[in-house]
C-alpha positions as CSV (number, residue, x, y, z in Angstrom):
1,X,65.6,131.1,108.1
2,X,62.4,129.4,108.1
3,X,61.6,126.0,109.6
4,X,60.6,123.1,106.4
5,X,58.5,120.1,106.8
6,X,61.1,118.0,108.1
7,X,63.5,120.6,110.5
8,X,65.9,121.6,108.2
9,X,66.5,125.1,107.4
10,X,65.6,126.4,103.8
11,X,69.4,126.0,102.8
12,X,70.0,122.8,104.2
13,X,70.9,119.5,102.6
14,X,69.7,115.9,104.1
15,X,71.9,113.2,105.2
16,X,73.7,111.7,102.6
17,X,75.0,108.2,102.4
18,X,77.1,107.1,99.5
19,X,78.0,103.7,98.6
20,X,80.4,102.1,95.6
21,X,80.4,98.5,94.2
22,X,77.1,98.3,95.8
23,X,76.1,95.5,92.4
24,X,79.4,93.1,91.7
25,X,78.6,91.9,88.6
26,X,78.8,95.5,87.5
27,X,81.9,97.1,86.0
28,X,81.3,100.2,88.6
29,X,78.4,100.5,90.7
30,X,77.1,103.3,93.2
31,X,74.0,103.4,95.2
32,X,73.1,106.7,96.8
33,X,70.9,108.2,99.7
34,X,69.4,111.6,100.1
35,X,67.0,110.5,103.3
36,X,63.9,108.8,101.3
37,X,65.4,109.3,98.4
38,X,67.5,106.2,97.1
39,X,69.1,105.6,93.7
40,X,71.6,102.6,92.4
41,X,73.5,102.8,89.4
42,X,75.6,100.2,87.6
43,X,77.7,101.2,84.9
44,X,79.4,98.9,82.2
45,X,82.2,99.0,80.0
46,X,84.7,100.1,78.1
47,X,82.5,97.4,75.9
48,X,83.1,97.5,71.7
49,X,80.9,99.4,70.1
50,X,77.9,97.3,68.1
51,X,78.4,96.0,64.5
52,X,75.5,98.5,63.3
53,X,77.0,101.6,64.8
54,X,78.8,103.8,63.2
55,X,82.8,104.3,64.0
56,X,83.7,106.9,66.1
57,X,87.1,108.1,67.7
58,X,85.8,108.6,71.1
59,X,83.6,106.7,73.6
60,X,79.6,106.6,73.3
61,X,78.2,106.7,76.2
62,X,74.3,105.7,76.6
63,X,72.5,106.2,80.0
64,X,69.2,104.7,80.9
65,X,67.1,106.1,83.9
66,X,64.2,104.7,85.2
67,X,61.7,104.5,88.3
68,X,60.8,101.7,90.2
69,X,57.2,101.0,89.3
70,X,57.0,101.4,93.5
71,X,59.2,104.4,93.9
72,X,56.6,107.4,93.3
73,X,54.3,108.6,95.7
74,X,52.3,110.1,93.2
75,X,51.8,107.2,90.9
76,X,52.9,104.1,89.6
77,X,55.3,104.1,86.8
78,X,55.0,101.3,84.1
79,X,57.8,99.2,82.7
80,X,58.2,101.6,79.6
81,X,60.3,104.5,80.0
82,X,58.1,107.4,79.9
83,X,58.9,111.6,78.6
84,X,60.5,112.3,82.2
85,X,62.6,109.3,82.4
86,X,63.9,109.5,79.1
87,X,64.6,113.5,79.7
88,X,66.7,112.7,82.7
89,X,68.7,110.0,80.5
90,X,69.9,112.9,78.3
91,X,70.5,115.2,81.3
92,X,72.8,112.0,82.4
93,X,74.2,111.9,79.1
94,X,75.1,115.5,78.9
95,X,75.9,115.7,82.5
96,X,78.3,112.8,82.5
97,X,79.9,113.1,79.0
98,X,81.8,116.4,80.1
99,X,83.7,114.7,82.9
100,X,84.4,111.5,81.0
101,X,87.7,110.9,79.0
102,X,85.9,109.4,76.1
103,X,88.2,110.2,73.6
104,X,90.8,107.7,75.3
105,X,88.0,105.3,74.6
106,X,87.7,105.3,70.7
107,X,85.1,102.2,69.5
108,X,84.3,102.1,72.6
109,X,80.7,101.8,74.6
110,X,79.8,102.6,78.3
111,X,76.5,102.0,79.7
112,X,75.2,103.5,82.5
113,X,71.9,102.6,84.4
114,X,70.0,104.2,87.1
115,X,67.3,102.6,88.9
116,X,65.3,104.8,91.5
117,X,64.2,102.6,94.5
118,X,62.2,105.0,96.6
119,X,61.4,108.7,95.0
120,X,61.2,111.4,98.0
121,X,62.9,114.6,95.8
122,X,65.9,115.4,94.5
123,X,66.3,112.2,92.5
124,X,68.2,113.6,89.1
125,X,70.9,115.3,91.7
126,X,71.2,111.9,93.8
127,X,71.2,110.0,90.0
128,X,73.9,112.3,89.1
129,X,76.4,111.8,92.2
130,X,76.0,108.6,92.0
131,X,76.6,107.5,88.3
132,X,79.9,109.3,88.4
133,X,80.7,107.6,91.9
134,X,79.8,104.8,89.5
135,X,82.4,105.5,86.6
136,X,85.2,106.1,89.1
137,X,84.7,103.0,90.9
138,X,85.0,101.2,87.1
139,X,88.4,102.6,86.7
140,X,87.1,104.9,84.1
141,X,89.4,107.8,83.1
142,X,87.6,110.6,84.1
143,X,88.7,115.0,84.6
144,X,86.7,115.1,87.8
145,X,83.8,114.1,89.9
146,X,80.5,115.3,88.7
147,X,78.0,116.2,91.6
148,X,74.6,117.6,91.9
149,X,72.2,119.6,93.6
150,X,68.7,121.2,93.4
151,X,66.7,123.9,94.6
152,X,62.9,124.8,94.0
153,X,60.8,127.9,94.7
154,X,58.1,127.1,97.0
155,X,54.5,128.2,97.3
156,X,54.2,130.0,100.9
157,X,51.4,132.0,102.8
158,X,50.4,134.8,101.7
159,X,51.9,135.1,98.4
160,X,55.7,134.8,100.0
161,X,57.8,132.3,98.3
162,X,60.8,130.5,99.6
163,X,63.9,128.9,97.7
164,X,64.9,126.0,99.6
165,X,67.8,123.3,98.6
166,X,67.3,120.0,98.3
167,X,63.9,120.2,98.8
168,X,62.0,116.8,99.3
169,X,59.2,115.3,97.5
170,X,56.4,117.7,98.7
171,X,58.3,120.5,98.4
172,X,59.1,119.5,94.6
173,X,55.4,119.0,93.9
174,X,54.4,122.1,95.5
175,X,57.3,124.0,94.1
176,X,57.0,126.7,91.3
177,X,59.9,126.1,89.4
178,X,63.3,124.0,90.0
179,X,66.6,124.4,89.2
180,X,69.8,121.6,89.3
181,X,72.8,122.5,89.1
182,X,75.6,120.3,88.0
183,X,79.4,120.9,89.0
């Protein structure tokens, strides 16, 4: 295997360092390290479900993802979630929905919120992990763990490409397509 930017082989992961009731105010909380890469997520509820919603017999959950206007290399992110950020919320959404007992939760509302601190790749994997860290450490009735991983196809020399895992934030920006799996 080749040699990356950083040392790792092409199918190797970073460090990881996972935290839980990271934010005590929070019903569950989870804050999550992939290297340069860090994430936080607070979740609340069970919470009753809004006058102007509608009733339902299982639990709505609503995530909200969002950068740190400091967290991109690339750019500066403004206080309004923006197409990307609200496409990871519904990957959260879907993601996190299947492992949740929500029907155990009729009228019910969880929130879940993920803040990106510092963005170097592999964010919606590390945002993943660590919402459902999140859940469990709320007490939430859940079927499993969810966790998450990516892997990109990289530009090489000479018209050779690479797949590489967990690939950092120049390999992401250089990469020709990326793929995260969810399990």
């Amino acid at each position: 295997d080749a040699k990356r930017n950083d040392g790792r082989e092409t199918s190797l992961f970073r460090p990881i360092f996972l935290e839980v009731g990271f934010i005590s105010r929070a019903s569950g909380s989870a804050f999550a390290e992939y290297r340069n890469s860090k994430v936080v997520c607070s979740v609340s509820g069970p919470r009753p479900t809004g006058a102007g919603e509608n009733f339902t017999d299982i639990g709505i959950l609503h995530c909200h993802f969002k950068y740190s206007t400091f967290a991109r290399k690339d750019c500066r992110k403004g206080y309004l979630q923006d197409d990307e950020e609200k496409e990871y919320s519904v990957i959260l959404e879907e993601s996190l929905s299947s492992c949740l007992c929500l029907e155990k939760y009729p009228k019910s509302r969880f929130d879940c919120f993920i803040q990106v601190l510092e963005d170097d790749g592999s964010v919606l994997p590390a945002s993943i992990t660590a919402a459902s860290l999140a859940f469990a450490d709320a007490g939430i009735e859940m079927f499993d763990i969810v966790t998450a991983c990516s892997a990109a196809l990289v530009k090489g020399h000479e018209d050779k490409h690479t797949i590489v895992l967990d690939p950092d934030w120049k390999e992401q920006s250089n990469s020709i397509g990326m793929l995260t799996l969810v399990y």
